[in-house]
C-alpha positions in Angstrom: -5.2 43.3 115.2 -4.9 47.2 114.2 -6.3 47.6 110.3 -3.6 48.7 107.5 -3.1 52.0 106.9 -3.5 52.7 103.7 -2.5 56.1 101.6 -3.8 57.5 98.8 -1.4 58.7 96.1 -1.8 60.4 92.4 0.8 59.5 89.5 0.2 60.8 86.1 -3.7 61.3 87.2 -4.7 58.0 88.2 -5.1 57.6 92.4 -4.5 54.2 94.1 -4.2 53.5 97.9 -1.4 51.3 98.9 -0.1 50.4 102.4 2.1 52.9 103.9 5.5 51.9 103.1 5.1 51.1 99.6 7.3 53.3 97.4 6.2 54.6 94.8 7.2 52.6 92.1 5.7 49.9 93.4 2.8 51.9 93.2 2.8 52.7 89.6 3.5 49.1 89.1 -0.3 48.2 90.7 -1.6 50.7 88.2 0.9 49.3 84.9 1.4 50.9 81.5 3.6 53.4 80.9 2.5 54.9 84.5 5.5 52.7 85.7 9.1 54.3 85.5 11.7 51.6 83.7 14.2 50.4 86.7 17.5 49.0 85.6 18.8 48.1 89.3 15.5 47.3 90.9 14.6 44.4 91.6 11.9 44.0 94.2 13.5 39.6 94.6 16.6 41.2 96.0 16.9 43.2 99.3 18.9 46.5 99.1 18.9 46.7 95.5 17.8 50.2 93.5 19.2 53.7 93.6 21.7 53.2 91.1 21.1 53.7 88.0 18.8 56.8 88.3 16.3 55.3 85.3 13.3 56.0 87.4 13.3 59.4 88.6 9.9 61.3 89.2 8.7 64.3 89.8 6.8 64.9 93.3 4.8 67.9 92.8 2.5 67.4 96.0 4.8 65.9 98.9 1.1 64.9 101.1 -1.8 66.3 102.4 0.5 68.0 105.6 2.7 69.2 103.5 1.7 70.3 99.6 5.1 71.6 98.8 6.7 70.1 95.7 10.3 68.4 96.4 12.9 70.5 94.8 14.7 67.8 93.1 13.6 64.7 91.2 13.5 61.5 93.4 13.9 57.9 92.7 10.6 56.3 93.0 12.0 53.1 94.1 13.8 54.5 97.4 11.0 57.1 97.9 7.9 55.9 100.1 4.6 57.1 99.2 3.2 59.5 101.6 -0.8 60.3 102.0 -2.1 62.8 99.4 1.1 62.7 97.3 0.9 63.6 93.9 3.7 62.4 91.1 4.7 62.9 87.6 6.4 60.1 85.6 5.6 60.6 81.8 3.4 63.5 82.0 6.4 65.9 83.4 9.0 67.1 81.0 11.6 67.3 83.5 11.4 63.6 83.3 11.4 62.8 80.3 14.8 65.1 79.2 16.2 63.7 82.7 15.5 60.2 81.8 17.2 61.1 78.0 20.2 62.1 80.1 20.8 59.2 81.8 20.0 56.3 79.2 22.9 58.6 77.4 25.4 58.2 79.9 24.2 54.6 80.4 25.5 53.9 76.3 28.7 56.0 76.7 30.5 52.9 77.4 28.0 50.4 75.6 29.2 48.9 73.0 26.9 48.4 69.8 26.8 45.1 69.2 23.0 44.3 70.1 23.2 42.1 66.0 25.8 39.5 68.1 24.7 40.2 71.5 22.4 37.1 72.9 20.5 39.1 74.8 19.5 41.0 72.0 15.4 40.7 71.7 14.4 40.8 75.6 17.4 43.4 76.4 16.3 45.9 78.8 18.8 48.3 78.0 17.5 47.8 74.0 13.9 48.9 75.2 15.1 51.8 77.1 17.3 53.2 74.4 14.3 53.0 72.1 11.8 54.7 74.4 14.4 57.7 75.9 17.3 57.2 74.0 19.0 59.2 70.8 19.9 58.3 67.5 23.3 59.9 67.8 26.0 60.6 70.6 28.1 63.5 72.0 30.9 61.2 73.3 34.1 61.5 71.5 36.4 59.7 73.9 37.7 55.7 73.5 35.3 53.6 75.0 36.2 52.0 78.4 37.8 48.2 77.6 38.2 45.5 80.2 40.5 42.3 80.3 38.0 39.0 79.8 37.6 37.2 83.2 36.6 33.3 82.9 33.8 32.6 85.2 33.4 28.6 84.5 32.2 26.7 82.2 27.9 27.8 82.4 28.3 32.1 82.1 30.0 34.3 79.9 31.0 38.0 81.4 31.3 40.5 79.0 32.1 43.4 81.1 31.9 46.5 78.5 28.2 45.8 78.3 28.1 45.7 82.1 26.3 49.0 83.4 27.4 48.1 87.4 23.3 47.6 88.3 25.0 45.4 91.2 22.2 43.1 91.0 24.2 39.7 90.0 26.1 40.6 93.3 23.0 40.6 95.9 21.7 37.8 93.8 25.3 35.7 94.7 24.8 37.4 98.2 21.7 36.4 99.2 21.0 33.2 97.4 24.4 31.3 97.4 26.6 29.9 100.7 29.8 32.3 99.9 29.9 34.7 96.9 33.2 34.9 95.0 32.8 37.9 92.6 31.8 41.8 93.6 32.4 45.1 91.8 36.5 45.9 91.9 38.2 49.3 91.1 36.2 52.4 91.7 35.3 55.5 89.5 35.6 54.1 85.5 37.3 51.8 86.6 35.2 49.4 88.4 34.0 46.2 86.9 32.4 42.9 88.2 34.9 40.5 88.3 36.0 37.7 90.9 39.5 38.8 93.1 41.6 35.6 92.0 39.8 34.3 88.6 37.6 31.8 91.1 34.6 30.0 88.7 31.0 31.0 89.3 30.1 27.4 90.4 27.5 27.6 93.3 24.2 25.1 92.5 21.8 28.4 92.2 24.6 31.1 90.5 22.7 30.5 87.1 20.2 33.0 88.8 22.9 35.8 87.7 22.0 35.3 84.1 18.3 35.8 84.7 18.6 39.3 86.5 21.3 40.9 84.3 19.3 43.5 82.7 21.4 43.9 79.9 24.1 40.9 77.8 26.9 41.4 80.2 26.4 37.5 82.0 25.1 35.4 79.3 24.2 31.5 79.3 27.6 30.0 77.5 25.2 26.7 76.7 23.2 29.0 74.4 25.9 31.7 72.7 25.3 31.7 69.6 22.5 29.4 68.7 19.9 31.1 68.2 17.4 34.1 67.9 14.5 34.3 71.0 12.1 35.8 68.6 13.1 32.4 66.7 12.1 30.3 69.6 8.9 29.1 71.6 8.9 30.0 74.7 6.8 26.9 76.8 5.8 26.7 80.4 7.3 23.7 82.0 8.1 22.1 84.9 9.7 18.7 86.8 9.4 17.6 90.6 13.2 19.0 91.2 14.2 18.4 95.1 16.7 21.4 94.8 14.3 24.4 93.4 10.9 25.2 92.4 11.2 23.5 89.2 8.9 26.6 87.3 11.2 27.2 84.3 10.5 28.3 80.9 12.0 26.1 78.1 12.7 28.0 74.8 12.2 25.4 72.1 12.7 25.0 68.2 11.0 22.1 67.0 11.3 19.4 69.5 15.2 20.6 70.4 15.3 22.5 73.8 17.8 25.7 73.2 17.6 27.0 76.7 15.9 26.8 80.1 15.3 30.4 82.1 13.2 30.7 85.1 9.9 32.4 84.6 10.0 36.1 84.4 6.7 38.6 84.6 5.8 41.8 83.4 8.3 43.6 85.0 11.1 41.4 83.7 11.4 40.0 87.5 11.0 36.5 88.8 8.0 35.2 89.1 6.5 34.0 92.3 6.0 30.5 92.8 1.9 29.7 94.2 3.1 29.1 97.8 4.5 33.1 97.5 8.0 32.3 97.1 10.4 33.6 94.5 11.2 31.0 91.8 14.5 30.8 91.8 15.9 27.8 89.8 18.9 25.5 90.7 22.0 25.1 87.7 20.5 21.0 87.1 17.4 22.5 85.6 18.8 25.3 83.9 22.1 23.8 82.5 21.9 19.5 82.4 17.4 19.3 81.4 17.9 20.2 77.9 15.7 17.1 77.0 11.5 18.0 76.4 11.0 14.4 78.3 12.4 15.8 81.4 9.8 18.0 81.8 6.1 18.5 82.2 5.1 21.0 79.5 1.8 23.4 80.5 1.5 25.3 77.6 2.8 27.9 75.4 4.5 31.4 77.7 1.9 34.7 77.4 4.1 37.1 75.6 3.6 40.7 75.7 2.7 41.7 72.0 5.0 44.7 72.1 7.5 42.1 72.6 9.9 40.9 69.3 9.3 37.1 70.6 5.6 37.4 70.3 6.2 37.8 66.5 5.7 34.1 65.5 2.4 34.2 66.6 3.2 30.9 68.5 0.1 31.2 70.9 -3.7 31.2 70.2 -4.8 30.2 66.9 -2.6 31.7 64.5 0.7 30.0 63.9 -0.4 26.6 65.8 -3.3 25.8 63.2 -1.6 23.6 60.5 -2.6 24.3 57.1 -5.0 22.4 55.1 -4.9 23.1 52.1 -1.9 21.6 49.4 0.3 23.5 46.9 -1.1 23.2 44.0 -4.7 24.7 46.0 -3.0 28.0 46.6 -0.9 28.0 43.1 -4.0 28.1 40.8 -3.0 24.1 39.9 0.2 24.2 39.3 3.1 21.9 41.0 6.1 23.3 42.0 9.0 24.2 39.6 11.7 22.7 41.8 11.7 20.4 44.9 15.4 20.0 47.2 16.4 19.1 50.3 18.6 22.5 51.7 20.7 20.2 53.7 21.6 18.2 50.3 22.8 21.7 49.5 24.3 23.5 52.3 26.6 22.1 55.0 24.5 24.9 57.0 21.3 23.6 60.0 22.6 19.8 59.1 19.5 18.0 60.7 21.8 15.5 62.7 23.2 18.5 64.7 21.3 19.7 67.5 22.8 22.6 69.0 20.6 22.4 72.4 22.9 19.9 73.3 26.1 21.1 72.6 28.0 22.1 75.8 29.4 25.7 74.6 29.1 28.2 72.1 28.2 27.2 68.4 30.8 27.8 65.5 32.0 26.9 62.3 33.8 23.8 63.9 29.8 22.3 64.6 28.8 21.9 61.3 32.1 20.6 60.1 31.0 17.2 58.3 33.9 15.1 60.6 31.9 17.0 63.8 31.6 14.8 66.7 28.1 16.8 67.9 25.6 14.7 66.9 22.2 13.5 68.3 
């Protein structure tokens, strides 16, 4: 069996070797940090995918060993393979940078600014981008593009001005379900996801389109409108399911389950099962297990601290320590001035509601006093 050939390559001053083949934002990904371009369409689950939304571009200023010259243009590092000796510039070349300001511009021309109702709002891709490369202000002066709403069945929501046409939900429908019934229509500014004869998104394992849309254009409808993730507890969890992995990730509030998503890493991908597959989950874990006894919790989900979620402080010590001490210990003596109940006062969080268990979106109509939504 011939060994691996391996090459060595040099982004932002730190060399790696990787197998020949590997491109080379897969590379910066083995090294991590800000070493890694972002990637919008990449998704390393889904063949063909990348080249799209031109968020990673590079700089090559060393094409290899053989040949030293620079390449004239910047390249996207997840359709460019890494050659032997290359060196590459992500963060530490200025063409980059104002390139990647360029294109996280054209990315919000059409984007409409409503991250405050938006549910992906909090673990948004398109939110972290816009933060890192983006500008406080914008040159567009033109009427944003609109589209007619397309019903997709009764599990996810498509809200197609936030949609920046990343293709990913349509190679996940490709290559994971028996027939896909939706695809990019129109061309030019006119194109949008959208199925050809208002068919419903219905396939066991179509829920998987929620979990790579890198921005709040396909949304869970079991969860619109509930609640906050940096509200929630994310929980590692799973249940012997005969359909998919069963490796989810229950977002919890109290003991009511709000949502079930499979489990992402780092890179805001899939994570890999321990046999090496991709852990994909089936629509019965995701939509129907809302209930904490149908699953076998492992323990609270490591959140990046740069991440909003991570604010409670829900893993580790702090914030799962119950305090000791009483009132009147911390008051200097004293007893409180006034004791209520807030749901004697407010027809608002009415504790016989829970909201994990309402089929659709939340509203006004839920905590009507004559609601039928009750545990």
């Amino acid at each position: 069996m011939s060994e691996q050939i391996l090459f060595k390559v040099t982004i932002d001053n730190i060399t790696i070797e990787v197998p020949a083949g590997t491109t080379v934002l897969q590379a910066a990904r083995l090294i991590g940090g800000q070493v890694a371009p972002p990637a919008m369409c990449f998704y390393s689950k889904l063949e063909g995918s990348g080249g799209k939304c031109r968020t990673c571009l590079v700089e090559v200023s060393k094409g290899s060993e053989k040949d030293p010259r620079p390449m004239p243009k910047l390249v996207v590092s997840c359709r460019t393979t890494v050659m032997d000796g290359m060196e590459v510039k992500n963060i530490t070349s200025e063409k980059v940078l104002d390139a990647r300001a360029g294109v996280v511009e054209f990315l919000l021309l059409n984007h409409p600014l409503d991250c405050p109702i938006c549910d992906q709002a909090g673990e948004c891709h398109l939110q972290d981008l816009s933060f890192d490369h983006g500008k406080a202000e914008t040159r567009y002066e033109f009427q944003r593009r609109t589209f007619k709403k397309h019903d997709l069945g009764k599990n996810i929501q498509l809200h197609m001005t936030r949609c920046i046409l990343c293709y990913r939900c349509v190679y996940t429908a490709d290559q994971l379900t028996n027939k896909r019934v939706h695809g990019i229509l129109d061309r030019g500014d006119h194109a949008e996801i959208a199925t050809h004869i208002e068919k419903s998104l219905d396939n066991e394992f179509i829920g998987n389109v929620i979990d790579v849309c890198p921005v709040g254009a396909l949304t869970d409808k079991t969860f619109r409108f509930k609640n906050r993730v940096w509200f929630l507890k994310p929980m590692d969890a799973h249940r012997d399911c005969p359909t998919c992995s069963g490796r989810v990730t229950l977002w919890n509030r109290g003991d009511e389950v709000y949502r079930v998503t499979a489990r992402k890493d780092q890179w805001g991908e899939i994570e890999d099962t321990p046999e090496g597959q991709p852990g994909w989950i089936c629509n019965t874990c995701r939509f129907d297990k809302k209930e904490a006894a149908d699953w076998i919790i492992e323990g609270p989900r490591e959140i990046s601290r740069q991440s909003v979620i991570a604010q409670g402080h829900y893993a580790g010590q702090i914030g799962t320590t119950k305090p000791t001490e009483i009132f009147a210990a911390v008051n200097d003596g004293r007893t409180p001035h006034l004791l209520m109940d807030i749901h004697d006062e407010s027809e608002v969080n009415l504790p016989n509601v829970h909201l994990g268990k309402i089929q659709g979106p939340s509203n006004g109509d839920t905590f009507n006093t004559n609601n039928t939504h009750k545990a």
